[in-house]
N, C-alpha and C positions, 0 to 999 in steps of 0.2 A: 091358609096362612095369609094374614096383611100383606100384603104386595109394600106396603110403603115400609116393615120392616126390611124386606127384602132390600130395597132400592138404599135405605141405608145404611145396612151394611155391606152392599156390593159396590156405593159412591164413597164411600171410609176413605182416608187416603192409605190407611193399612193394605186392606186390602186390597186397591189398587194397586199398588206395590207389586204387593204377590201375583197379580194379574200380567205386571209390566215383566218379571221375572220370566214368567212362564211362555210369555212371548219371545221374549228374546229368545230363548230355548228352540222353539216351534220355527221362527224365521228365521235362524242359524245367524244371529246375534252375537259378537265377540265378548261379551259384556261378560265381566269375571269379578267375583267379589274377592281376594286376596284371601287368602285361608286362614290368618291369624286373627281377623277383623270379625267375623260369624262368632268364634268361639267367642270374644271379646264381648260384642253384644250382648251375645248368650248370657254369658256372668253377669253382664251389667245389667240386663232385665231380671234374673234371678235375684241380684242381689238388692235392686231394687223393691220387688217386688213383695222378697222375704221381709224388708226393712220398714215397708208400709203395712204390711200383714201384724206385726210384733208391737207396732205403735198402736193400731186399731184393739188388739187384742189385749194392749194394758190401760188402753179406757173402756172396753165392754166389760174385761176382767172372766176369768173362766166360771162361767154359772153354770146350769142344768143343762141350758140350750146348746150351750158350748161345745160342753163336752158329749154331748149323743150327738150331735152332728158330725164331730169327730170321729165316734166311736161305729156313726155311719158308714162312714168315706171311709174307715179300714175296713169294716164288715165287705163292703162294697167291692173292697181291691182283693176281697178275695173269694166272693162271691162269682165274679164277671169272669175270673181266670177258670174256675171250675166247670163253669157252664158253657164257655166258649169251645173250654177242651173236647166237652162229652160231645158236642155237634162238629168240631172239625177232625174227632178221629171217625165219621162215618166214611172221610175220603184219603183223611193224611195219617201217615205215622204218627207213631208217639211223639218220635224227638219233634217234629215240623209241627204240629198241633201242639205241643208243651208249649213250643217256644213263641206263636203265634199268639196264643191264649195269655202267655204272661204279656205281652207287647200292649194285647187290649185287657187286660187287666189292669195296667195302670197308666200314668196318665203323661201329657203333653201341654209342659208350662206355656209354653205359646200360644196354646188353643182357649186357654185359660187367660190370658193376660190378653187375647184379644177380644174375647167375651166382657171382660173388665171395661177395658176400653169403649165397649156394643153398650156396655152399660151406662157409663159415663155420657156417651153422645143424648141417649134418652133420658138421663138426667133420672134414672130409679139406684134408689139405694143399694148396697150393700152391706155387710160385715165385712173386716177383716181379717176376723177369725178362721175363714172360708181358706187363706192362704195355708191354717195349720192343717186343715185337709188336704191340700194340695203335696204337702209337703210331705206329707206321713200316707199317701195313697201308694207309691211307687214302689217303696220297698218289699212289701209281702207277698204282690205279684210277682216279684223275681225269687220269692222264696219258693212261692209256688210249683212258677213254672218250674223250676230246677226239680221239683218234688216229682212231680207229673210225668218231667222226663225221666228222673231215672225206675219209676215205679212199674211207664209204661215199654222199658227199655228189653230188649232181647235176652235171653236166659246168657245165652253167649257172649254179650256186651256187659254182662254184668262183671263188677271187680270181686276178684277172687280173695277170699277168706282173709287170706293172709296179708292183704293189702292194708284192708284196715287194722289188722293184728300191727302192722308194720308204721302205722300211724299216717297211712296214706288217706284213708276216708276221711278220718280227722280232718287232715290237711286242706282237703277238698272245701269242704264241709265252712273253714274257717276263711280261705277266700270264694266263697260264694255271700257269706254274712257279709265280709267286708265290702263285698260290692256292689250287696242290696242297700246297704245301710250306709257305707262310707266314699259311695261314689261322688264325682264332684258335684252332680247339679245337687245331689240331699245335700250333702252338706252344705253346701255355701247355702241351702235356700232355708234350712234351719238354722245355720249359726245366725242369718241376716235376720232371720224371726226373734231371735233372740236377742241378739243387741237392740232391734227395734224394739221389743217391750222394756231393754232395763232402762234405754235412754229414754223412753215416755214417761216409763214412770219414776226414776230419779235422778235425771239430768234431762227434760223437758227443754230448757235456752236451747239443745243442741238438734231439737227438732228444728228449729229455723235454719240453722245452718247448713242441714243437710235437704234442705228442702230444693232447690235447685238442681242440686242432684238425682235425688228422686221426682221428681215431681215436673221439672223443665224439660228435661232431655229424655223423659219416659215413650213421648209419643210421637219424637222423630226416629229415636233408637227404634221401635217396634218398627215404622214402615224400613229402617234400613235393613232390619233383620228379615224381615217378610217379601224384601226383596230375594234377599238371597234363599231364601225358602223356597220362593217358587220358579228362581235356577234348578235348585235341587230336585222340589217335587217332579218338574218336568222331565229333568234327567232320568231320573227314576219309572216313571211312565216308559219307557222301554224293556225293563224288567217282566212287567205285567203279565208278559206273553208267557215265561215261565209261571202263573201265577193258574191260568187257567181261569174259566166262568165262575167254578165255584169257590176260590178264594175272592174272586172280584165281586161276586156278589152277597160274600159276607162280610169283604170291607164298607161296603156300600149299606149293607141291613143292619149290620151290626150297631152301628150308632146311636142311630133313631131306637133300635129295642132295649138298648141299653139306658139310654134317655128317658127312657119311658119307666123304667124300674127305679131312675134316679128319681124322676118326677110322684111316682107312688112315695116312695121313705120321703121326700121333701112335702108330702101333703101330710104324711103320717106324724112327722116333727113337727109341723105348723110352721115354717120356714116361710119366709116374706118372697117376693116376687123377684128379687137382686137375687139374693142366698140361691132360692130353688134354680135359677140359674145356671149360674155356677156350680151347682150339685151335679143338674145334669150333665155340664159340660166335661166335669171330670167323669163321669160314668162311662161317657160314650168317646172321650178319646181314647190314642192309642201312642204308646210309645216309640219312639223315631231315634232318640239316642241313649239314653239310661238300658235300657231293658235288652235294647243289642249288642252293646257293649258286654251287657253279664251273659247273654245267651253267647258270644263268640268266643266267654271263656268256659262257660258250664258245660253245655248243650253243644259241643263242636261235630256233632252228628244234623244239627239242622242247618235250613238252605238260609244263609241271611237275604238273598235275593226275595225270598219270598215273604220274612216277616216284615222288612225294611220298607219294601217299595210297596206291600201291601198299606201299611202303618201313613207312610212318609205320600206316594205316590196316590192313594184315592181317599183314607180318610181323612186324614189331614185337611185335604184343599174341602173335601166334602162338609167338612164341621164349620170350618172357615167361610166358606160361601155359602151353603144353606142350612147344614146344620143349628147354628147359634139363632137365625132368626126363627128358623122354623121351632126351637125349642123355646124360645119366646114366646111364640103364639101360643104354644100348647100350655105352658108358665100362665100366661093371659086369662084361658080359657077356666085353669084350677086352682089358682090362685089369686083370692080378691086385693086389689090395692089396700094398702096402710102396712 
């Protein structure tokens, strides 16, 4: 791996950030981000992000390329949940490995939008279109995981006949959909995709105007948000010890081979050196709020301790600090410039 990718995304003021965060944690630091102000950013990068995705996406216009990269990044999301399962039930239950597997099955906006930014510093292109991957990867994985759990669930745990005679599966069944599909971060990061393409493509004046919004305050919001990430991830590094070597060493392997599958379908699409990126980075992250959220309504038989702080506390900070450059290099090495 280039050392000088390294040193630039480790000198980022993003990432800095998340470095300052993490200290403060370690040196018993008072430093508290107000609880309303995270989720704030949160939307404000989502909604951003969606809003610049949807503008890019009505001047490329949906072509061949378009949509199999699309149809990638779904195969993908559900791909990565099935394969994570069959190797973490050699140590965990069904429900802790369902729920594990959907987590790295889809993805983490922030891990993406800091890659965005990795990419921006180096001045290599991308598509916008990459956001409607982004945005459409999360869901299926929570389809999954819910699947996995109750498939690989105890004869005894299972619901009885009449349950669903009584319109209880149903029920089930109907908020699990709504919370793979209608959770907040999907939705605002589609509706933003959305309004982004109709205002590019017929009412264009009001891209200037929203430009400042997007585009000014994109890249202080990430270091304030990346601060408070890595209060959290560090918090969460306490967890770990319920997590055991072999969860810690599948948060850790997991990325990189995930990366690696993303990097084969990105050579197979012929996908530019920005794109393949970005591909990878959604393959190899992992979910930290969407996917917890639906496993502490679905799956209430697994540990959140362990998908949480696995997801939040080592891959995360892993992707963030060496993952993105190290999957550069790799991007470098199989993918020719232009």
């Amino acid at each position: 791996m280039q050392s000088s990718l390294v040193l630039q995304n480790l000198l980022s003021a993003p990432v800095l950030f998340f470095f300052l965060g993490i200290l403060g944690v370690l040196v018993g630091s008072d430093l508290e981000i107000p609880s309303p102000l995270p989720k704030l950013f949160s939307l404000y990068l989502l909604l951003a992000i969606g809003f610049k995705g949807g503008m890019e996406l009505a001047h490329s216009g949906l072509g061949p390329q378009v949509l199999l990269t699309i149809g990638a990044a779904v195969a993908m999301s559900l791909l990565v949940p099935l394969t994570s399962f069959l190797f973490l039930r050699l140590r965990l239950d069904g429900y802790n490995a369902a729920a594990i597997a959907a987590s790295y099955g889809s993805i983490s906006a922030v891990t993406f939008i800091t890659a965005e930014s990795f990419l921006n510093v180096l001045a290599v292109n991308f598509d916008g279109f990459m956001v409607a991957a982004l945005a459409l990867m999360e869901s299926p994985a929570i389809v999954v995981g819910v699947i996995l759990a109750k498939l690989s669930a105890p004869a005894e745990d299972a619901e009885p006949p009449g349950d669903q005679e009584n319109g209880g599966g149903s029920l089930r069944w109907r908020e699990v959909l709504q919370e793979a599909f209608l959770n907040g971060s999907v939705y605002l990061l589609i509706g933003s995709l959305v309004i982004g393409y109709v205002v590019a493509a017929f009412s264009p004046a009001g891209l200037e105007k929203m430009d400042p919004f997007t585009e000014k305050l994109f890249y202080g919001a990430l270091c304030f948000f990346l601060l408070d990430m890595g209060i959290v991830a560090a918090q969460r590094l306490r967890d770990l010890r319920q997590a055991g070597a072999f969860l810690i060493g599948f948060s850790l392997l997991a990325p990189p081979v995930h990366a690696l599958l993303g990097l084969l379908v990105s050579v197979l699409l012929g996908l530019g050196q920005g794109n393949t990126l970005l591909f990878m980075v959604l393959c190899a992250s992992a979910s930290y709020i969407a996917v917890p959220a639906a496993m502490r309504m679905t799956v209430p038989q697994a540990n959140p301790s362990l998908y949480i702080s696995t997801a939040l506390g080592l891959t995360f900070p892993f992707n963030v600090v060496i993952g993105i450059p190290l999957y550069m290099a790799l991007t470098r090495q199989f993918i020719p410039v232009g």
